[in-house]
N, C-alpha and C positions, 0 to 999 in steps of 0.2 A: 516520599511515602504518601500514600492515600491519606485524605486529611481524614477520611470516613467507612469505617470499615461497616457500617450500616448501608453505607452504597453498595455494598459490593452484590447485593441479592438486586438492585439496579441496572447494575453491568454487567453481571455475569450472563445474564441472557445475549446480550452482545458480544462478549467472548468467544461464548460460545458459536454464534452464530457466521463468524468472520473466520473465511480460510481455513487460517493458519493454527486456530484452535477447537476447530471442527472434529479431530479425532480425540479429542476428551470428553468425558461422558458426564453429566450432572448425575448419574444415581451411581458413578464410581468413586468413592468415597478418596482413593491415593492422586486422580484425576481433580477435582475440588483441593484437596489440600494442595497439589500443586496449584492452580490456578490463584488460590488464595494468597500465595505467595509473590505469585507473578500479580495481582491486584494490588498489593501491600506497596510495591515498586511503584506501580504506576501515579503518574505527579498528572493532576486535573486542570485544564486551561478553558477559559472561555475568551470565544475571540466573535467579535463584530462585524458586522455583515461590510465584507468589503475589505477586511484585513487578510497580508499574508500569513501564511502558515509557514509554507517553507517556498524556498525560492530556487527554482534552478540555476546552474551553476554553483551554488554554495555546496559547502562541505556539508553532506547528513551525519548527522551523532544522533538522531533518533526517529524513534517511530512512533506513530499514530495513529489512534484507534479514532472515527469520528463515533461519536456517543447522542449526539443531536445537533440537528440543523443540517445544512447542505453546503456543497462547496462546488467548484468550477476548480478543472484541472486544463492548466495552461501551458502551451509550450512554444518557444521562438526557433524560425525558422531559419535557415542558413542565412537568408539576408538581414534577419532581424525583427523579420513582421512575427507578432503574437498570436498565435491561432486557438482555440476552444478545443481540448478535445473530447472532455466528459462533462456533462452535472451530475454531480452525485448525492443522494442523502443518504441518514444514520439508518432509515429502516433496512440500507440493502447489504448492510455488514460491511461495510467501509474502513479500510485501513492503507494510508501509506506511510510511506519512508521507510518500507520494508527491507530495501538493500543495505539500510545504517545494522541492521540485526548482525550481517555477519561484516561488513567492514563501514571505511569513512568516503564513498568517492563522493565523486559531486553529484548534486539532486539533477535529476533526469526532466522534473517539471517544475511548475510551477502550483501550489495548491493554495488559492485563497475563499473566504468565506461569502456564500452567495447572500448568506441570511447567520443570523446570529447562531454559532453552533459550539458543542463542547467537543472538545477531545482528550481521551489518556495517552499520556505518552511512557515511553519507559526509553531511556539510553540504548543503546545498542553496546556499550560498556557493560553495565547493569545487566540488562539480559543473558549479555554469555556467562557473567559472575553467577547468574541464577543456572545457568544451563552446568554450570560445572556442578554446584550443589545436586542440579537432579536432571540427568543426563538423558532421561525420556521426554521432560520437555525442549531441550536440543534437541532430539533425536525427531520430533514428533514436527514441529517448526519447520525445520530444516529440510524434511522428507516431502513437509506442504509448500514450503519456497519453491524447492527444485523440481514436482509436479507444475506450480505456476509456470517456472521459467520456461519447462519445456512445451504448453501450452504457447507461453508469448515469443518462443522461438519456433513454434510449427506456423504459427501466423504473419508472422513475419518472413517466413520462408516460404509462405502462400503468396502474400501481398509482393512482392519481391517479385516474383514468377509471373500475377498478375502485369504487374507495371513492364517487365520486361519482354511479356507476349505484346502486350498493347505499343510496348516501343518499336518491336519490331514488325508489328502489322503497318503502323504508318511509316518505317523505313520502305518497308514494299512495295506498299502504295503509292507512296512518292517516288520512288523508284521507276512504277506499271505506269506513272502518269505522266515522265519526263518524256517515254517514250512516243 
């Protein structure tokens, strides 16, 4: 539970401002009372510039809201090297471990703290417990996931087509140039 229900006029501007809770309205009065709810869940961590967050390959049981500071999102490579593939701060509505909302697979990256920063988390247990009670916040989440994913599946089905033109430019090439 929120240790501080005087926060919540703190965060709610960041709630609102991230994704996933973008279609609820501050001057709708049934919108706030849900959020109020979903805020009452949320448990507040502060972590130090340089600590992980969450770890890839581990099991996710939750999600993240970053609330202040920045963080570097890391991912390793088939052979093992660690590569960079975001910096991100709290101004830009920052949230992962979104895939813990609807199950438990393994984290996809790696999220540690560039600079000292806070985040809310809520279970992804917790949240469908909340999603049963009021089924528009499911409904509204869930509708904002599945626009991401197919966003991060059209891109991925670009970058794909890119790399597969360019493999097969230099198959050609080396091909025209054997000759």
């Amino acid at each position: 539970m929120a240790e501080n229900l005087d926060v919540f006029e703190e965060v709610l501007p960041k709630l609102l401002k991230i994704q996933l809770f973008a279609d609820f309205k501050k001057d709708n009065e049934n919108d706030m009372r849900i959020l109020r709810m979903v805020y009452s869940e949320l448990k507040l961590h502060t972590f130090s510039a340089g600590e992980e967050i969450i770890k890839e390959g581990e099991r996710g049981e939750s999600f993240y809201i970053l609330t202040s500071g920045s963080v570097k999102v890391f991912r390793n490579t088939m052979i093992g090297d660690r590569i960079a593939l975001a910096d991100l701060s709290a101004d830009m509505g920052i949230f992962f471990g979104e895939a813990a909302l609807i199950g438990t697979d393994k984290r996809g990256a790696t999220v540690v703290a560039s600079t000292d920063c806070r985040t809310c988390e809520i279970t992804g247990k917790r949240f469908k417990e909340l999603c049963e009670k009021e089924p528009i916040l499911g409904y509204r989440v869930m509708l904002s996931l599945a626009r991401r994913q197919s966003v991060t599946i059209k891109k991925a089905n670009s970058d794909m087509e890119t790399l597969y033109d360019a493999l097969f430019d230099e198959v050609v090439n080396n091909i025209l140039n054997l000759k």
